[in-house]
N, C-alpha and C positions, 0 to 999 in steps of 0.2 A: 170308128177308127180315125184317128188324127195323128197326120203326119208332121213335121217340124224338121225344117230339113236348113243346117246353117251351110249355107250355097259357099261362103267362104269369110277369114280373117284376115284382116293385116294386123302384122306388128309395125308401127309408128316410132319411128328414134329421131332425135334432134337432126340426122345428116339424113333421113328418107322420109318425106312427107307422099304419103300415101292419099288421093284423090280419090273417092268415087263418086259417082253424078247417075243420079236416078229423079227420072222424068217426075211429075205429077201424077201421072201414070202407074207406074211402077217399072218403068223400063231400067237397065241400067243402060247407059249410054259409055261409057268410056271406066278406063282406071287407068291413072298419072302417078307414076314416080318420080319425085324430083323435077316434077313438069313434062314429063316426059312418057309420050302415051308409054303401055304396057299391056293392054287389052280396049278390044271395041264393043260392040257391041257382047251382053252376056246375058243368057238368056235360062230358064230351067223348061224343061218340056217333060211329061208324063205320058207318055206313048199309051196307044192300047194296043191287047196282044195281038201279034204277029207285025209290029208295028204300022198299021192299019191307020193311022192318021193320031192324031191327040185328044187325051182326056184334057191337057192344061199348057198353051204357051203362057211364059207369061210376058212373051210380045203382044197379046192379044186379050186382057182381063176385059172383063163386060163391067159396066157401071161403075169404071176406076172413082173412088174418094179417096183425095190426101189429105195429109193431116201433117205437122210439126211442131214438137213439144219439145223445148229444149234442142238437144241435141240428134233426136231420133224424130227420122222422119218414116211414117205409115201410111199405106196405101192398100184398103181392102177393093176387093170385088167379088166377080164369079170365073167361074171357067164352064165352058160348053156353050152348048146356044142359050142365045140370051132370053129364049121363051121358056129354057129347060135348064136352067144351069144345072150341072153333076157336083159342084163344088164352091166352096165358097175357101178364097184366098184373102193371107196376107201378108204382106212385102212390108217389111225393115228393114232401115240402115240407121245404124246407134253408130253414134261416134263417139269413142271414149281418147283418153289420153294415152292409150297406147294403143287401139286396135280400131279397125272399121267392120262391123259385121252386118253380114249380108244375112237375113233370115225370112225364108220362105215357109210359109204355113200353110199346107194345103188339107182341107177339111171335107172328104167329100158327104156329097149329101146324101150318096145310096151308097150302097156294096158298089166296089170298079176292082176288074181285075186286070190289074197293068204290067203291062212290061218291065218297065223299070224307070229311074226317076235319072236322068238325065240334065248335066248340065253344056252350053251348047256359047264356046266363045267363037264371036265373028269377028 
């Protein structure tokens, strides 16, 4: 099963310049409109049922690697414990000339039965 889950889009016009700022990590850290925050911290979380704690922050990836090609920056890892991960992640941000997208890949590595896929602005 592979999930691909686009966490969100801006539309980009000559009068609103759309920011977003993601760690090396893969955190996102803020989004600026016109210089002007808009959201803080943004985060995607995959509960397990009865929400009993997480299958995936992704405040929290195991063995973050980045990467930036052009205009799209990649950061894979894992999610779970780092001796067991359950899934292996990966966080995009493409920036094109009219939009910023956010895309989250989550791939797990056994059968998981979740909750639901939750995204989580601070």
């Amino acid at each position: 099963m592979r999930w691909s889950i686009v966490l969100m889009s801006f539309a980009l016009t000559a009068q609103a310049g759309v920011t977003v700022e993601m760690t090396s990590q893969g955190q996102l850290r803020s989004v600026s409109v016109d210089g002007q925050p808009a959201a803080g911290a943004i985060s995607l979380v995959v509960p397990k049922p009865g929400w009993a704690g997480n299958f995936l922050s992704s405040e929290k990836l195991n063995a973050p690697q980045g990467s930036t090609s052009g205009t799209t920056q990649v950061v894979r890892g894992t999610a779970g414990p780092a001796d067991r991960p359950v899934a292996d992640v990966v966080v995009r941000r493409i920036t094109g000339d009219d939009a910023v997208d956010i895309v989250y890949e989550f791939t797990p590595r056994q059968d998981l039965l979740a909750a639901a896929s939750v995204v989580q602005l601070m």
